[in-house]
Structures are given as structure tokens and as C-alpha cells.
PQR file of N, CA, C, O and H, with PARSE charges and radii, in Angstrom:
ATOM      1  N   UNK A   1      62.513 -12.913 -17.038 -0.4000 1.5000
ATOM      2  CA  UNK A   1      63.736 -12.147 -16.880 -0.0000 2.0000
ATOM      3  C   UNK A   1      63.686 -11.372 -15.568  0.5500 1.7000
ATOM      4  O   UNK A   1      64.629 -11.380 -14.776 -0.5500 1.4000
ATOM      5  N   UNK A   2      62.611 -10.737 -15.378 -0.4000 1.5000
ATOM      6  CA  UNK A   2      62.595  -9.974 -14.132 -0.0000 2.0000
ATOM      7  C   UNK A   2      62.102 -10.708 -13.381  0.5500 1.7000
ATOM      8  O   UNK A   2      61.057 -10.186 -12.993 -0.5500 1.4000
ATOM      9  H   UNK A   2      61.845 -10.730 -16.021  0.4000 1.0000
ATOM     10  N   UNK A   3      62.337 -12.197 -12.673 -0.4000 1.5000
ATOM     11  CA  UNK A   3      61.969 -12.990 -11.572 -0.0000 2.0000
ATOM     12  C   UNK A   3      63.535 -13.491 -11.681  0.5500 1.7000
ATOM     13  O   UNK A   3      64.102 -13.529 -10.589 -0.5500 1.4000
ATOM     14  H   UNK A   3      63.186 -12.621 -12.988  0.4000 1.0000
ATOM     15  N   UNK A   4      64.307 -13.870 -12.787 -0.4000 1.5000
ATOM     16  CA  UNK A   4      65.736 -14.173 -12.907 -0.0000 2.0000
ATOM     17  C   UNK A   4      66.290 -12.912 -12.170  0.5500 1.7000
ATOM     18  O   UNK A   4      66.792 -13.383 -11.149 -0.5500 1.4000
ATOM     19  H   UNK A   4      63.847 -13.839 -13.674  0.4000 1.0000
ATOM     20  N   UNK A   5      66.438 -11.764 -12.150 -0.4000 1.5000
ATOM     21  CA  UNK A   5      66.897 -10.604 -11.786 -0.0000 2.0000
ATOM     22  C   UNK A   5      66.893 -10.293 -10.086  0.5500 1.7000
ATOM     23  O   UNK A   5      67.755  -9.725  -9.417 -0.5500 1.4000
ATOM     24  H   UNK A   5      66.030 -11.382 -12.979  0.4000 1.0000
ATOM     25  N   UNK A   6      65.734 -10.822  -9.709 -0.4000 1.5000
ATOM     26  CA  UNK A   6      65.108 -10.457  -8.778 -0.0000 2.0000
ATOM     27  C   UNK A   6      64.180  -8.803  -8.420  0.5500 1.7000
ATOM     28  O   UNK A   6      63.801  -8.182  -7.426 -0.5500 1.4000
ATOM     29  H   UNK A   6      65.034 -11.283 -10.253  0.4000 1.0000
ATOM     30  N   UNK A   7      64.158  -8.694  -9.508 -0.4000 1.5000
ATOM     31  CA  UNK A   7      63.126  -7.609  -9.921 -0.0000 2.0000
ATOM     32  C   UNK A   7      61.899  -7.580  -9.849  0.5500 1.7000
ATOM     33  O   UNK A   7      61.248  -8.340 -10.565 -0.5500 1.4000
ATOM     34  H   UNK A   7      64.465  -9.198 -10.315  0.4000 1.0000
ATOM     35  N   UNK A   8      61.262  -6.691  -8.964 -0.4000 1.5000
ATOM     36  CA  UNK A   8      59.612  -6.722  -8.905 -0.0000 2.0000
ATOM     37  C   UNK A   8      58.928  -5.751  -9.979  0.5500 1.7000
ATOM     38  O   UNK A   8      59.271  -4.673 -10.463 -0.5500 1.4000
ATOM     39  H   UNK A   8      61.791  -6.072  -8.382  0.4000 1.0000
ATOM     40  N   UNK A   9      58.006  -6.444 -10.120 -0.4000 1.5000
ATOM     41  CA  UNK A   9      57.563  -5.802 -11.375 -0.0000 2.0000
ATOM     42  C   UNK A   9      56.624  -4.278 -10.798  0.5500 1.7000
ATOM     43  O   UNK A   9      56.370  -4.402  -9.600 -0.5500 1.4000
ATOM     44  H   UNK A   9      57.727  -7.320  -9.727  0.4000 1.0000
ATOM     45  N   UNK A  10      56.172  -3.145 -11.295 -0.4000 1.5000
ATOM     46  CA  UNK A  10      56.849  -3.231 -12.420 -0.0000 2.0000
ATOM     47  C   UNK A  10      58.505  -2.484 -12.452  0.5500 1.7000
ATOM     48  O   UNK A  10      59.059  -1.888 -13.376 -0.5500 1.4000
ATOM     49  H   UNK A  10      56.378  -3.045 -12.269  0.4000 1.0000
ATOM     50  N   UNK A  11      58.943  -2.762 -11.212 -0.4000 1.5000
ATOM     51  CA  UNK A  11      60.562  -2.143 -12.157 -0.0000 2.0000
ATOM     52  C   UNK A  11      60.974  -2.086 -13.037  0.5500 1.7000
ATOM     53  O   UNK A  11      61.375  -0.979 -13.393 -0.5500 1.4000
ATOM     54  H   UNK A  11      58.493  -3.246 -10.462  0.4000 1.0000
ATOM     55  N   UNK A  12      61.153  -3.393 -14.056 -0.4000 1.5000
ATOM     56  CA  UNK A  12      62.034  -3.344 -14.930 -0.0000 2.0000
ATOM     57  C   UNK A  12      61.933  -2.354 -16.220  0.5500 1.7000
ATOM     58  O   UNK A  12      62.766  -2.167 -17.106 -0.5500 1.4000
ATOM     59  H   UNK A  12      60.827  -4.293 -13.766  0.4000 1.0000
ATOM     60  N   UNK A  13      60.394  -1.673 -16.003 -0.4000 1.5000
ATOM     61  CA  UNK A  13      60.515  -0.641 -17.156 -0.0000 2.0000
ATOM     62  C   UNK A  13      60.543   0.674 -16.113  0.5500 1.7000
ATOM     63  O   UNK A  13      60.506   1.567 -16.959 -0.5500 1.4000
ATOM     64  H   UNK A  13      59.717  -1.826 -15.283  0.4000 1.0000
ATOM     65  N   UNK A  14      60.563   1.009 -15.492 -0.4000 1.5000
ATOM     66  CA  UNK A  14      61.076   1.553 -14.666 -0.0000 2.0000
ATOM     67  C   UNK A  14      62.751   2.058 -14.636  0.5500 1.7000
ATOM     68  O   UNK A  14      63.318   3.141 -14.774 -0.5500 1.4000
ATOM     69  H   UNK A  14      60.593   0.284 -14.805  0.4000 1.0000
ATOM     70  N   UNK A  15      63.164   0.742 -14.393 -0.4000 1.5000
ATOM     71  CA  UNK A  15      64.751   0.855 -14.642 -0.0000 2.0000
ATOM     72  C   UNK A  15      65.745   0.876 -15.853  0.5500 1.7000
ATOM     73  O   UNK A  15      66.973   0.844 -15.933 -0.5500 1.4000
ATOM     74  H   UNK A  15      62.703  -0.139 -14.281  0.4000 1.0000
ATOM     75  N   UNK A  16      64.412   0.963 -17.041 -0.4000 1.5000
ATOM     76  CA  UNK A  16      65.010   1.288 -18.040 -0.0000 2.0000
ATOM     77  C   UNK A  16      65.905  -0.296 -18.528  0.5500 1.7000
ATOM     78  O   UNK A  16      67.022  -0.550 -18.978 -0.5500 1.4000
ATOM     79  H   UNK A  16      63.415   0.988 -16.976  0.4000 1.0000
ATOM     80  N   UNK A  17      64.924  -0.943 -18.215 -0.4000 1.5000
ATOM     81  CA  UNK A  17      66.200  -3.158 -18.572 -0.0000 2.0000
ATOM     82  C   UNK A  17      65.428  -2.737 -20.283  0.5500 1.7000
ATOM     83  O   UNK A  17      64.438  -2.103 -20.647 -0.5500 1.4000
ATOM     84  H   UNK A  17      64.016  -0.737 -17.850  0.4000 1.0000
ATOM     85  N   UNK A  18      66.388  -3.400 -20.876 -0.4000 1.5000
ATOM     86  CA  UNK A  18      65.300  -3.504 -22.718 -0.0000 2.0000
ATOM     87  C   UNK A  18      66.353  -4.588 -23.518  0.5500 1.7000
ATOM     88  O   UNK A  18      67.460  -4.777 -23.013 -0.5500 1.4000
ATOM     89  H   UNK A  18      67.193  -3.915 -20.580  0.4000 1.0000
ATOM     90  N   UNK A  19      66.103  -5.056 -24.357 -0.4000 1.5000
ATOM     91  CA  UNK A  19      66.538  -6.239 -24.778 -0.0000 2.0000
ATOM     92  C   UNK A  19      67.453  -5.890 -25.978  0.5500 1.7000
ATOM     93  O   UNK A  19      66.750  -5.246 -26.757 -0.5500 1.4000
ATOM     94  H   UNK A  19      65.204  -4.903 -24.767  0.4000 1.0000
ATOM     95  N   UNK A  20      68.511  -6.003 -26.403 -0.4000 1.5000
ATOM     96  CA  UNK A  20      69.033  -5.529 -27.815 -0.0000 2.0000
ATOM     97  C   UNK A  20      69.871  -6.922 -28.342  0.5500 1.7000
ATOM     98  O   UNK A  20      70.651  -7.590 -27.664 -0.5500 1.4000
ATOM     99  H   UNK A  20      69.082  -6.526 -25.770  0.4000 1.0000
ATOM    100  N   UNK A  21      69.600  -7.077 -29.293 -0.4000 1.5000
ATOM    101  CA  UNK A  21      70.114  -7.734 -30.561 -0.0000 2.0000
ATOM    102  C   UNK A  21      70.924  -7.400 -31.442  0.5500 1.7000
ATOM    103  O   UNK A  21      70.805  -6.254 -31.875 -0.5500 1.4000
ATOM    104  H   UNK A  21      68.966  -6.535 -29.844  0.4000 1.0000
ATOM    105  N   UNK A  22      71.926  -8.208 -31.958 -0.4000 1.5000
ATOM    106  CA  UNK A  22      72.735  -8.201 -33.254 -0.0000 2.0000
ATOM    107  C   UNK A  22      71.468  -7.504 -34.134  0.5500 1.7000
ATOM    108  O   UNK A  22      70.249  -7.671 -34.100 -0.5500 1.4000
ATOM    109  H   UNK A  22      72.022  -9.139 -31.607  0.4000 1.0000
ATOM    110  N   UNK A  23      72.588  -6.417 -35.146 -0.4000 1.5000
ATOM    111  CA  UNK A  23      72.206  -5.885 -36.420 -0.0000 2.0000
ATOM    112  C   UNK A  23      70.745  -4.951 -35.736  0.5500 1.7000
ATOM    113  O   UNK A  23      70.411  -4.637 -34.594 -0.5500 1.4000
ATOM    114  H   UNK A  23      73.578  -6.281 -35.174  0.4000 1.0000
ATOM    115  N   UNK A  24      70.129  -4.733 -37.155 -0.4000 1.5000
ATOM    116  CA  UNK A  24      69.383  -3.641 -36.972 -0.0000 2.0000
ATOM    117  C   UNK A  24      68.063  -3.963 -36.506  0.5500 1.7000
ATOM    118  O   UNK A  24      67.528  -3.058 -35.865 -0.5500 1.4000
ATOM    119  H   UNK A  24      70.400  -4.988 -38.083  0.4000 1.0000
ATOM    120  N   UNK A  25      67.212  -5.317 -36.707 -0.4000 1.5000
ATOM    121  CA  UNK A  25      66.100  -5.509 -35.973 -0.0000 2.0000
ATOM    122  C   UNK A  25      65.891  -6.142 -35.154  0.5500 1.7000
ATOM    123  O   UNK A  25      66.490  -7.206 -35.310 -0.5500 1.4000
ATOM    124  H   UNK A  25      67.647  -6.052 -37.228  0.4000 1.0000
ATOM    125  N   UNK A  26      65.372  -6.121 -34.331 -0.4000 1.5000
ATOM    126  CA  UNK A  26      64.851  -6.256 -32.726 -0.0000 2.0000
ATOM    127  C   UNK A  26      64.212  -7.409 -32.495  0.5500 1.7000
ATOM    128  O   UNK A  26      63.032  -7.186 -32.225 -0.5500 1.4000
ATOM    129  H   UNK A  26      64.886  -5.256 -34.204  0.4000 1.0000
ATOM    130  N   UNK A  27      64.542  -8.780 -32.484 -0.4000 1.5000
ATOM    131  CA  UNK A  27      63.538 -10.080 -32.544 -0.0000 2.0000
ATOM    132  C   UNK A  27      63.020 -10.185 -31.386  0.5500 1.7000
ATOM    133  O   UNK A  27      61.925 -10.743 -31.318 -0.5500 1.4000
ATOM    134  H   UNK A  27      65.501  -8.961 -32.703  0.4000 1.0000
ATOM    135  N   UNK A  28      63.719  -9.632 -30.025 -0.4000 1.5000
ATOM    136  CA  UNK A  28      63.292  -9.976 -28.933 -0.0000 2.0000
ATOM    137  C   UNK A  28      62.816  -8.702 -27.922  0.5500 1.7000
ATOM    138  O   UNK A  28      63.308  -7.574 -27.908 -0.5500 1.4000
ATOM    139  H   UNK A  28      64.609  -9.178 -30.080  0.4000 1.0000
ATOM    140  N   UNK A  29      61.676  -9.236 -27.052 -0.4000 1.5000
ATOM    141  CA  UNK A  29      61.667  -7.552 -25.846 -0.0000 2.0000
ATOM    142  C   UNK A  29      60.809  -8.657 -24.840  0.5500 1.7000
ATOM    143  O   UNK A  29      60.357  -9.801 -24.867 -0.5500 1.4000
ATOM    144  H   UNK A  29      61.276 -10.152 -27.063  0.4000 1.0000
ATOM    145  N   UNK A  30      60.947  -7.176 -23.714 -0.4000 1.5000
ATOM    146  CA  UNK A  30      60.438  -7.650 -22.794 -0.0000 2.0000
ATOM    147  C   UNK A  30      58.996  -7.477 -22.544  0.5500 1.7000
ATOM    148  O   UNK A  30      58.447  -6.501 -23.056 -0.5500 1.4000
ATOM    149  H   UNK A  30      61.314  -6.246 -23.692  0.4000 1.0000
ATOM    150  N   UNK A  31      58.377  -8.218 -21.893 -0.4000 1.5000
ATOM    151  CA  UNK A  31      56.471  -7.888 -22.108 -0.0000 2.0000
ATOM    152  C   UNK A  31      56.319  -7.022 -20.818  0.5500 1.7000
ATOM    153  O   UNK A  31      56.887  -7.442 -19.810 -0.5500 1.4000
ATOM    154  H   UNK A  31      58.823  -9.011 -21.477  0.4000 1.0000
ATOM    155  N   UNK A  32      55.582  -5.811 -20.740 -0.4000 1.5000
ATOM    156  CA  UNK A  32      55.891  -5.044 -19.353 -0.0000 2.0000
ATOM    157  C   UNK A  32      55.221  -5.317 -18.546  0.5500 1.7000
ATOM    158  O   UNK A  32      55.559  -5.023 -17.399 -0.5500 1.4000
ATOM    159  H   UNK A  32      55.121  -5.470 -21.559  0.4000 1.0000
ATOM    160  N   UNK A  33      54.459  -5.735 -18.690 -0.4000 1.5000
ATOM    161  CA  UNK A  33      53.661  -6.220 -17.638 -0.0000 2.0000
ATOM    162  C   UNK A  33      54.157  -7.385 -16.590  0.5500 1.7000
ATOM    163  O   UNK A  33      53.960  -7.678 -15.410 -0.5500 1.4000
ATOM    164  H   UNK A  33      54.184  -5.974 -19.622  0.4000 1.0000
ATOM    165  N   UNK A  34      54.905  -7.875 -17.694 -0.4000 1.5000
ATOM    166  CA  UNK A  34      54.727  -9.483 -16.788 -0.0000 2.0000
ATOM    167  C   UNK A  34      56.408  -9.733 -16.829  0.5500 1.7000
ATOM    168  O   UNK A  34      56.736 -10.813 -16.338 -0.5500 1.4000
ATOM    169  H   UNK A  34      55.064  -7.638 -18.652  0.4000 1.0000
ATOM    170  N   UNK A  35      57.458  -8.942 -17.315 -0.4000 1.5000
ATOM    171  CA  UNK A  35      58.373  -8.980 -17.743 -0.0000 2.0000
ATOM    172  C   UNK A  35      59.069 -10.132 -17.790  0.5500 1.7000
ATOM    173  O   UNK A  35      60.053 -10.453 -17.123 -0.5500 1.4000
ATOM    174  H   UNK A  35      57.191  -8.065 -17.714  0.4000 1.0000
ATOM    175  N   UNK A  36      58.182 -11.059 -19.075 -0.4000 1.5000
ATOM    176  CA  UNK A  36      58.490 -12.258 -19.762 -0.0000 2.0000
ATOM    177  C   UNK A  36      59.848 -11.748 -21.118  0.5500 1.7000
ATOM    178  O   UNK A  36      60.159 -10.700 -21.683 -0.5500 1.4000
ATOM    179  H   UNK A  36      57.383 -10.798 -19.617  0.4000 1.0000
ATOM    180  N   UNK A  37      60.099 -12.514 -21.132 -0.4000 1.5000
ATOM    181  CA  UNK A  37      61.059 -12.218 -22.575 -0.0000 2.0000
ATOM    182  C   UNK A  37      60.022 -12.805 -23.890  0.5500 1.7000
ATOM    183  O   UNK A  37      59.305 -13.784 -24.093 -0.5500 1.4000
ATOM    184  H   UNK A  37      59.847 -13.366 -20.673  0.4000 1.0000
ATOM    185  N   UNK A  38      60.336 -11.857 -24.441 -0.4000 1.5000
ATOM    186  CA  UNK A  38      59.383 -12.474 -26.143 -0.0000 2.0000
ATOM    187  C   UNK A  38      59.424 -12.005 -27.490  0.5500 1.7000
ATOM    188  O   UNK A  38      59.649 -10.870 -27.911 -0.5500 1.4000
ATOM    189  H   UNK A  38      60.919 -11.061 -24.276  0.4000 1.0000
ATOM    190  N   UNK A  39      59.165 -13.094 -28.114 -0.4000 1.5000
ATOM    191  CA  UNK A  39      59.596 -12.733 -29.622 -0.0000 2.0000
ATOM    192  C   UNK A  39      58.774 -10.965 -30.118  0.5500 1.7000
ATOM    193  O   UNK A  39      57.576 -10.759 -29.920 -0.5500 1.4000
ATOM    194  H   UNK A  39      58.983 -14.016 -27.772  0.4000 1.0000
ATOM    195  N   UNK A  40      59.402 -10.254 -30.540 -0.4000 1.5000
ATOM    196  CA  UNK A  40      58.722  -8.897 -30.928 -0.0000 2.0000
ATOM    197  C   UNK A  40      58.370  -9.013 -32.560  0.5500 1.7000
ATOM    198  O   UNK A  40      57.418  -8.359 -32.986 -0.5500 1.4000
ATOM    199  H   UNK A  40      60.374 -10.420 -30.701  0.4000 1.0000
ATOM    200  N   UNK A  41      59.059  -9.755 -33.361 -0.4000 1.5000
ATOM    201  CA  UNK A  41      58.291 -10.101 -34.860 -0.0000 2.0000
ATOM    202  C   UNK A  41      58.390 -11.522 -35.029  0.5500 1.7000
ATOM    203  O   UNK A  41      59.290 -12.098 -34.417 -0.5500 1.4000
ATOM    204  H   UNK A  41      59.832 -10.286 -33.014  0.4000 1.0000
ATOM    205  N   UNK A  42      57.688 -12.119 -35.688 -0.4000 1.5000
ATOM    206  CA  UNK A  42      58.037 -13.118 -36.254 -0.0000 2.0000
ATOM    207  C   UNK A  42      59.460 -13.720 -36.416  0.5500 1.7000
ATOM    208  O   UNK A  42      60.315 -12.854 -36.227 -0.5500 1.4000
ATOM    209  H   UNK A  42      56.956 -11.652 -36.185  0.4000 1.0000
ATOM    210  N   UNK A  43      59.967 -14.936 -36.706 -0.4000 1.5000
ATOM    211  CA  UNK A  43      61.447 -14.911 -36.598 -0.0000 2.0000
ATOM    212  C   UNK A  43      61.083 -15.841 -38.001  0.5500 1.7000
ATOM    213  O   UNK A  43      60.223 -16.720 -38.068 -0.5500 1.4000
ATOM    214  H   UNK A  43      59.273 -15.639 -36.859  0.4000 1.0000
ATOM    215  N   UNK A  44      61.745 -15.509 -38.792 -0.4000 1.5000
ATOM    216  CA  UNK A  44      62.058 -16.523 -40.167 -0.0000 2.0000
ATOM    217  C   UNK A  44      63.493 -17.091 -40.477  0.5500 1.7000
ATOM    218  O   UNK A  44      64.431 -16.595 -41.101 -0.5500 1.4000
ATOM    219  H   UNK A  44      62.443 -14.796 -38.738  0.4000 1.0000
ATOM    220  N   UNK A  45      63.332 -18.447 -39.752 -0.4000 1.5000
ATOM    221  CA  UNK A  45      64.754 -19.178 -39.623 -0.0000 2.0000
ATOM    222  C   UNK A  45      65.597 -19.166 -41.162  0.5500 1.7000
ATOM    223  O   UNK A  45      66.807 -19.095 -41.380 -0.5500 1.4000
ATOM    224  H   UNK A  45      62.570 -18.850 -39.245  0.4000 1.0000
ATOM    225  N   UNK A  46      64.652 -19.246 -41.935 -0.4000 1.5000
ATOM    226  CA  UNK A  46      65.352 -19.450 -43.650 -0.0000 2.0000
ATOM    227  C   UNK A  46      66.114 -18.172 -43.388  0.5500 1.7000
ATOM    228  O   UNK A  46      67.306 -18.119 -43.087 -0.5500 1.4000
ATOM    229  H   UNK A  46      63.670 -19.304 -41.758  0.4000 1.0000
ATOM    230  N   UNK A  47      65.165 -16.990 -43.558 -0.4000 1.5000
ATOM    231  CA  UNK A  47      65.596 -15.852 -43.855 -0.0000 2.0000
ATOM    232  C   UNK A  47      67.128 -15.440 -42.827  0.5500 1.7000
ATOM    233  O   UNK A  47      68.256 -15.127 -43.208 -0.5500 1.4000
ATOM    234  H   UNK A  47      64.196 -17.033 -43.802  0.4000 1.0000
ATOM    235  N   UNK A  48      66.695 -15.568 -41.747 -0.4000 1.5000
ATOM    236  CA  UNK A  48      67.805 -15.247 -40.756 -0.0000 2.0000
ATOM    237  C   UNK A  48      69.293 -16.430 -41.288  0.5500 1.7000
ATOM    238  O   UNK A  48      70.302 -15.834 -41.664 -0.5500 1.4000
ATOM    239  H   UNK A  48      65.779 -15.822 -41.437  0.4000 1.0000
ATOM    240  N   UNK A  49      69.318 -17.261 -41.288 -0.4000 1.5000
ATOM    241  CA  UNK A  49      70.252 -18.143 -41.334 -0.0000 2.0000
ATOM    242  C   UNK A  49      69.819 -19.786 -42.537  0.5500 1.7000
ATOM    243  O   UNK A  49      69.536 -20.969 -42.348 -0.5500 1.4000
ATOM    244  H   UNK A  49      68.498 -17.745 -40.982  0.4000 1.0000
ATOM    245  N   UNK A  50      69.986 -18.980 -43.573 -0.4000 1.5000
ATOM    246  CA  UNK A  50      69.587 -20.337 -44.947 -0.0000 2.0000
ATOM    247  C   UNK A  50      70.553 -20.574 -45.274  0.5500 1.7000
ATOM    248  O   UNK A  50      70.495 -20.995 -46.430 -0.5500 1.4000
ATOM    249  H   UNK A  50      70.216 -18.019 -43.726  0.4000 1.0000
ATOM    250  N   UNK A  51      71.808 -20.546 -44.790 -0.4000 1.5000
ATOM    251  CA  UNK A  51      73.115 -21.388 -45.436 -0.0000 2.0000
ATOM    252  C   UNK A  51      73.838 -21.954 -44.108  0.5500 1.7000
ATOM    253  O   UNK A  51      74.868 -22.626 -44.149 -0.5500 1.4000
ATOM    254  H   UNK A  51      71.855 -20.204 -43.851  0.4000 1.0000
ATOM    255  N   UNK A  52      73.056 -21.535 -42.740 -0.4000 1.5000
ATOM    256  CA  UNK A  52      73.817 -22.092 -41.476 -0.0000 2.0000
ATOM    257  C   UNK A  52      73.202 -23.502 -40.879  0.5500 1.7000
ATOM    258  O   UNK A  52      71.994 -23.418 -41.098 -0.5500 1.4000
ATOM    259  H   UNK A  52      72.219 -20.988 -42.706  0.4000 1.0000
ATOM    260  N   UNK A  53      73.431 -24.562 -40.329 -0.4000 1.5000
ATOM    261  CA  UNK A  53      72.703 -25.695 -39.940 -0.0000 2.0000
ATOM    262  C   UNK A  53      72.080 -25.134 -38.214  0.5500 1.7000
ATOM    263  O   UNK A  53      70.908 -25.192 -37.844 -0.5500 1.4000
ATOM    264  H   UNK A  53      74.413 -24.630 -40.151  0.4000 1.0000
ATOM    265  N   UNK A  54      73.395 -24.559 -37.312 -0.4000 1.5000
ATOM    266  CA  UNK A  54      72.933 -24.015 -36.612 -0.0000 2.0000
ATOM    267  C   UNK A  54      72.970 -22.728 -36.873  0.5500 1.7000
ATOM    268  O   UNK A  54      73.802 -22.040 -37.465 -0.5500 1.4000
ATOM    269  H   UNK A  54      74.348 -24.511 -37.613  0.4000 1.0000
ATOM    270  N   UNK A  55      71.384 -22.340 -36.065 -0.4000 1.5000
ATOM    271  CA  UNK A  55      71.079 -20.595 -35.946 -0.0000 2.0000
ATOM    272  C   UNK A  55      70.970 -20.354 -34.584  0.5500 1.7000
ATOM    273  O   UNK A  55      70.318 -20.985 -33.753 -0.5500 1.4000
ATOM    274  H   UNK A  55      70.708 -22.898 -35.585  0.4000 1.0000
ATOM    275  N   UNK A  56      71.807 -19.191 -34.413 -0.4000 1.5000
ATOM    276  CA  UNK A  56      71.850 -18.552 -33.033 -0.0000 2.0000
ATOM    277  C   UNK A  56      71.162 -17.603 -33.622  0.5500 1.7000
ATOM    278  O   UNK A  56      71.013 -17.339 -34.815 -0.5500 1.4000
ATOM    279  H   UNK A  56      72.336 -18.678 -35.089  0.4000 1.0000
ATOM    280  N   UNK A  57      70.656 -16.993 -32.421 -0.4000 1.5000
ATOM    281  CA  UNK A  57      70.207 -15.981 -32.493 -0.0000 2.0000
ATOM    282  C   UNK A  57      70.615 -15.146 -31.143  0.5500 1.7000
ATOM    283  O   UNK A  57      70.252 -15.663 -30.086 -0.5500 1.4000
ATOM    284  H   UNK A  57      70.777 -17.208 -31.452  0.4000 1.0000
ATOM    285  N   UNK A  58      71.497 -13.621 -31.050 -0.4000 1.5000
ATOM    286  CA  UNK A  58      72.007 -13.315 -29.767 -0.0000 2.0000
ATOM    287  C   UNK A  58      71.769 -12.250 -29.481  0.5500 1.7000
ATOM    288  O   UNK A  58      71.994 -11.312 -30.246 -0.5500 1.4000
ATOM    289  H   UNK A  58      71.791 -13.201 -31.909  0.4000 1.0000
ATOM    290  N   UNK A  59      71.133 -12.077 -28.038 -0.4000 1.5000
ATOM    291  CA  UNK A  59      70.750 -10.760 -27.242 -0.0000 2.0000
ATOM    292  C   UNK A  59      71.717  -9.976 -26.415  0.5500 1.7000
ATOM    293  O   UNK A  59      72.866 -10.418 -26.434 -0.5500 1.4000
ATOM    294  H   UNK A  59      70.951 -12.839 -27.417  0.4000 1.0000
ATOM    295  N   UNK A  60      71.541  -9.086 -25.813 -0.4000 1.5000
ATOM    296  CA  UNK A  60      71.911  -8.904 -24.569 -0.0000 2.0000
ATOM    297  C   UNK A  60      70.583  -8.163 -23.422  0.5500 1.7000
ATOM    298  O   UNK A  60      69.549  -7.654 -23.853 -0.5500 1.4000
ATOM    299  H   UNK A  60      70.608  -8.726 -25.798  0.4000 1.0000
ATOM    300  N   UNK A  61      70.753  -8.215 -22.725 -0.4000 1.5000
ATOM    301  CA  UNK A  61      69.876  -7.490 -21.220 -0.0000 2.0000
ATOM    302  C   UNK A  61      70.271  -5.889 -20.979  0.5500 1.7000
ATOM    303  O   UNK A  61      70.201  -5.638 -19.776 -0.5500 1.4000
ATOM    304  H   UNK A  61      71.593  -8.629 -22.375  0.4000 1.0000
ATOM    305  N   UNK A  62      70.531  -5.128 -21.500 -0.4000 1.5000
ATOM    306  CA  UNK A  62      70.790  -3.806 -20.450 -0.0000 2.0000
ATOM    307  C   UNK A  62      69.553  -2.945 -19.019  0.5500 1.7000
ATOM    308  O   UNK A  62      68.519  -2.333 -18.755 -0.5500 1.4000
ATOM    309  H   UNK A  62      70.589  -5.332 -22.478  0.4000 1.0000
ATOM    310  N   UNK A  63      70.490  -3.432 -18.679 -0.4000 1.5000
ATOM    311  CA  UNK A  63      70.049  -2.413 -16.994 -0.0000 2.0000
ATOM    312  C   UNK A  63      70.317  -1.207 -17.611  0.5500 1.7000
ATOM    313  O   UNK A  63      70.687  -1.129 -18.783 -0.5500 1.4000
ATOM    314  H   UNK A  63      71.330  -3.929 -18.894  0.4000 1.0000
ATOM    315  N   UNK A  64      70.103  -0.015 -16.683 -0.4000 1.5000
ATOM    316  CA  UNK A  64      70.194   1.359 -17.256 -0.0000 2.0000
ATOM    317  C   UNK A  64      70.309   1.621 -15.695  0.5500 1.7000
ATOM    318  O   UNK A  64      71.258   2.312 -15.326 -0.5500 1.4000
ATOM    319  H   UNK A  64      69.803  -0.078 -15.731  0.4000 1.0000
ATOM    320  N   UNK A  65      69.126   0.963 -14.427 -0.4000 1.5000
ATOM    321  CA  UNK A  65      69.289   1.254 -12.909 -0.0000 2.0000
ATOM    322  C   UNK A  65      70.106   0.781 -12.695  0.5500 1.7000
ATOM    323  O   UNK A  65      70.977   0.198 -13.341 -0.5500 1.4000
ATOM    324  H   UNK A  65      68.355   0.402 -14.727  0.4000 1.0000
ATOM    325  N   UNK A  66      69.794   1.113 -11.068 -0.4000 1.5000
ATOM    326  CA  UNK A  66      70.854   0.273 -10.257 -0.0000 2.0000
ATOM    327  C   UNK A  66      70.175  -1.171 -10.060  0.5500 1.7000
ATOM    328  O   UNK A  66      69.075  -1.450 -10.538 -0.5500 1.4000
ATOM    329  H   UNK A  66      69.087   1.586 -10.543  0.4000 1.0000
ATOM    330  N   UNK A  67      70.820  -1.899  -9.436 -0.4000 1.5000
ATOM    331  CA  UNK A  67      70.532  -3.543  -9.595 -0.0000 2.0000
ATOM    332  C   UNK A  67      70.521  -3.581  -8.082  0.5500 1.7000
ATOM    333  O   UNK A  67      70.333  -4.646  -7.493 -0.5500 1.4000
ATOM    334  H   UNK A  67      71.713  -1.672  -9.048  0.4000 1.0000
TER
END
């Protein structure tokens, strides 16, 4: 994410970037070090989506700096 951005590391925790998701838990973040995107729990496809064929699963990126 922060090589997509053009962000040197470590900015992006710096600039306050953090990952947010639909509903109340957090499947995804950023790793600070290396500011990879990555799963933060386990993801249980049944559980998340057992009556859908496709499962999305949807983020967004917030900046908080300037870009």
C-alpha cells in the first residue's frame, strides 16, 4: 500500500493511513514496518458469508496527512 501511494516508509504511520472495514471488526491493517496490507484475524469465509456464493469483503484506506 505504501509503495502504491508513493509513500516512504515509515510515513504511513506517521500520517496516520489505517485500514477500516464494513461493520464492527477489523479483518484488515497495515504491517508498519513494511506497510504491506494484511489480514489482522483470521477470516472465516462460512462465518462471514454462508448463504452468499460470492464473498466480498470491503475496505477503505484513510489518509489523515497530506498526500
Amino acid at each position: 500500500v505504501a509503495k502504491d501511494l508513493g509513500l516512504q516508509m515509515p510515513a504511513p504511520r506517521d500520517r496516520g493511513v489505517r485500514v477500516v472495514t464494513e461493520g464492527t471488526r477489523q479483518h484488515f491493517a497495515l504491517h508498519g514496518k513494511t506497510g504491506h496490507l494484511v489480514t489482522a484475524e483470521r477470516i472465516d469465509r462460512e462465518q462471514l458469508c454462508e448463504s452468499v456464493e460470492k464473498c466480498v469483503l470491503r475496505c477503505e484506506l484513510i489518509v489523515e496527512g497530506e498526500m
